[in-house]
N, C-alpha and C positions, 0 to 999 in steps of 0.2 A: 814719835813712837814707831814709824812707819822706816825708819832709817836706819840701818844696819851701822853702827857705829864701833869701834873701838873698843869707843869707852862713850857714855850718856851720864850726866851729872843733874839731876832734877832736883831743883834748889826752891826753896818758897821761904819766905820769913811767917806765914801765918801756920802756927804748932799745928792748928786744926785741920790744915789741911794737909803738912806733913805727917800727921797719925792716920790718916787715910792712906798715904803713898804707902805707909809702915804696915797699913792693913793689907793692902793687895801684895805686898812684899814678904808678907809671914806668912801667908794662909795661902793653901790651897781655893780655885776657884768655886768647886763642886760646894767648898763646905760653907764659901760667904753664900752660894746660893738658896743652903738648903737651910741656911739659919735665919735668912731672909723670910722665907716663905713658911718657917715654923713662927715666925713673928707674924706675919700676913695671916693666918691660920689661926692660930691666938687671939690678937685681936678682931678678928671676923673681919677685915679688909678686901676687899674686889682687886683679884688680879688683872682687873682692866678698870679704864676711867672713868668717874664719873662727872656731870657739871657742877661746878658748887654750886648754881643757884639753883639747880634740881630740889626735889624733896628726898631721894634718893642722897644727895649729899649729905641732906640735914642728919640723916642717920649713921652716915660713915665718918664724920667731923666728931663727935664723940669718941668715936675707939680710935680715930686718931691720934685726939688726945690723950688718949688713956695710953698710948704704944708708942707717944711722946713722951709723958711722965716717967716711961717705964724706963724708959733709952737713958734718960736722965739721971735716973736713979742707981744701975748698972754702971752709966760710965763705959759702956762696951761700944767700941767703935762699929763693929757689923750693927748692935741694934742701933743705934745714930744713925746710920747710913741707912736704913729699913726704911729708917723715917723720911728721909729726905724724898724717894721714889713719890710719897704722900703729900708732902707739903708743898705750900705756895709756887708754882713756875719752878719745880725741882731744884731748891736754891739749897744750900748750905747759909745758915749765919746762929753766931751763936752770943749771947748776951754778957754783959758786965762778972756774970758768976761763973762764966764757962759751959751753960744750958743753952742745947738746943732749942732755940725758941721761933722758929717758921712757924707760919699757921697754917691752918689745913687749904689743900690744892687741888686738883682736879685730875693727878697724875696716876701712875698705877707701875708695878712691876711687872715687866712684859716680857718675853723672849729676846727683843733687840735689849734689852735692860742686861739679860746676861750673858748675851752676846757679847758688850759691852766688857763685862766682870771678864768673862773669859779674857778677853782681849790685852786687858787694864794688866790682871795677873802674868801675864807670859811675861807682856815687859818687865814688870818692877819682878819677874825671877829670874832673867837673865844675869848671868855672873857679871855683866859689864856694866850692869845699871847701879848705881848710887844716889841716893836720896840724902839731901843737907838741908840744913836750916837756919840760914841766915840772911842779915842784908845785902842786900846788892852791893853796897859800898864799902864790902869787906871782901870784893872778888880781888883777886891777887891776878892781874894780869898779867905781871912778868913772869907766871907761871905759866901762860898760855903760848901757842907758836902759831903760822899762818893757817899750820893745818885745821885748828879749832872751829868752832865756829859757835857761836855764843846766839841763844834767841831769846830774845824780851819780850815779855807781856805783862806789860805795868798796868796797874789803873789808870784808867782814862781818866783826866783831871777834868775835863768838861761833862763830865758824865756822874750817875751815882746810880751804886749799884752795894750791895750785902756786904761787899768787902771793903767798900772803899763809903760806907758811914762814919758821922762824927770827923771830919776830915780825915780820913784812913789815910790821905796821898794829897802833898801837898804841892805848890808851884816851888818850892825847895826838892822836894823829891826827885819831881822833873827836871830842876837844871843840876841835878846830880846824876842823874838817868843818862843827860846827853852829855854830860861831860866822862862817865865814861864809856858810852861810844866813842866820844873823840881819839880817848886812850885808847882804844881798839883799835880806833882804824890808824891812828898813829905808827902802832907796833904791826900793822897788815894783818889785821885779823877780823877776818870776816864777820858782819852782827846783821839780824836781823829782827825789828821790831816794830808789833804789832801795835797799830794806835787808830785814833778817830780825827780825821781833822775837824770835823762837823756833827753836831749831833741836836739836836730840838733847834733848831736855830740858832746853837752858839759857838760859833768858831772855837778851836783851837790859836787862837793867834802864835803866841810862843812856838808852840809846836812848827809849824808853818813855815814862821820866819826863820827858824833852825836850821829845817832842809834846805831849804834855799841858802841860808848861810853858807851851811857844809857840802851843798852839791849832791845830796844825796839821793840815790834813785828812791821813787816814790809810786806806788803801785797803787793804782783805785780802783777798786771792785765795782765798776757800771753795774746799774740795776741788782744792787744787792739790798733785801730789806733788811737790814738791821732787828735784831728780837731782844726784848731785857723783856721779865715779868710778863713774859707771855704776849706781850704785843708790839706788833711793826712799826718801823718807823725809817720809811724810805726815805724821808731828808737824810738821812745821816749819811758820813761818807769814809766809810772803812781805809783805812790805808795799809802797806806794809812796809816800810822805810830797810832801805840795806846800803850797805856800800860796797856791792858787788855787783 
């Protein structure tokens, strides 16, 4: 987002979270702000955090819900997103019907929150930004040249996370993942991809024996803790894999 490009192609197969790109991409920032904090307002929500195990929580996990049922009902992408600022380790995940279904979280919408919005908005209104929605393995790389440069951020298959329940992302996935890296680096085109080689104590194996297959530069974040659902977990071991 941070990189003056050409051209920026933001691609996702999950619809949910390409109607969010679609949201920062139609709307004005001022107005997801202010439709935010008319929901905040509404359902009587704290523009700052609270603990869930507080007694204070016990009061705010109600209208939560109640500004959950509502988002659901509507179908309106800014109120879905309301919610999210409120629910569980500010996660996105939505159930077999298509309902936002997070539980109530500890979170709050803050100033860095629309800092955030602001931010999010400029990109996806640049004339050079395009949002798509498909699989990875419908990328057309004889459509690409050296100048490209292609970034991956798969599900972590050692790992589970909102997106990647129900086997979201399979060890089929991954050897599809690196094979077209291969194609990339084949045709000389730059890729870089973010992965884990280690996480609760379980290796990436696969992963691993890959780069060292293909030679690939491998980047490790010393002393970085790792956060999913709000809590640390310094065994793990971040990587960034490139062939440049």
């Amino acid at each position: 987002m941070n990189y003056r490009s050409t051209r920026t192609i933001v691609n996702d197969i999950n619809s949910n979270l390409f109607k969010f790109y679609e949201m920062f991409r139609d709307n004005h920032a001022d107005y997801i702000i202010d439709r935010i904090i008319k929901n905040i307002n509404t359902f009587w929500l704290l523009r700052r955090g609270v603990k869930q195990k507080s007694e204070e929580a016990e009061i705010y996990k109600p209208r939560y819900m109640k500004m959950r049922e509502y988002a659901n009902q509507t179908k309106d992408w800014i109120d879905i997103y309301s919610c999210m600022f409120y629910a569980f380790s500010q996660q996105m995940r939505f159930n077999s019907k298509g309902e936002f279904n997070m539980p109530f979280g500890n979170g709050a919408f803050t100033e860095q929150n629309e800092q955030y919005i602001r931010d999010g908005c400029a990109f996806f209104h640049r004339g050079s930004v395009i949002t798509t929605n498909f699989d990875f393995r419908e990328l057309k790389v004889d459509k690409l040249n050296p100048m490209d440069f292609v970034y991956l951020d798969p599900p972590y298959f050692n790992t589970t996370a909102t997106y990647n329940e129900n086997n979201g992302w399979s060890m089929q996935d991954d050897l599809d993942l690196f094979k077209l890296c291969e194609q990339l680096d084949a045709r000389h085109i730059r890729f870089g991809m973010s992965n884990v080689f280690k996480c609760k104590g379980k290796e990436n194996t696969h992963l691993i024996e890959w780069c060292e297959k293909c030679g690939w530069r491998v980047y490790i974040f010393d002393n970085f803790t790792y956060m999913a659902c709000g809590k640390g977990n310094s065994e793990a071991k971040e990587v960034f894999i490139c062939n440049y």
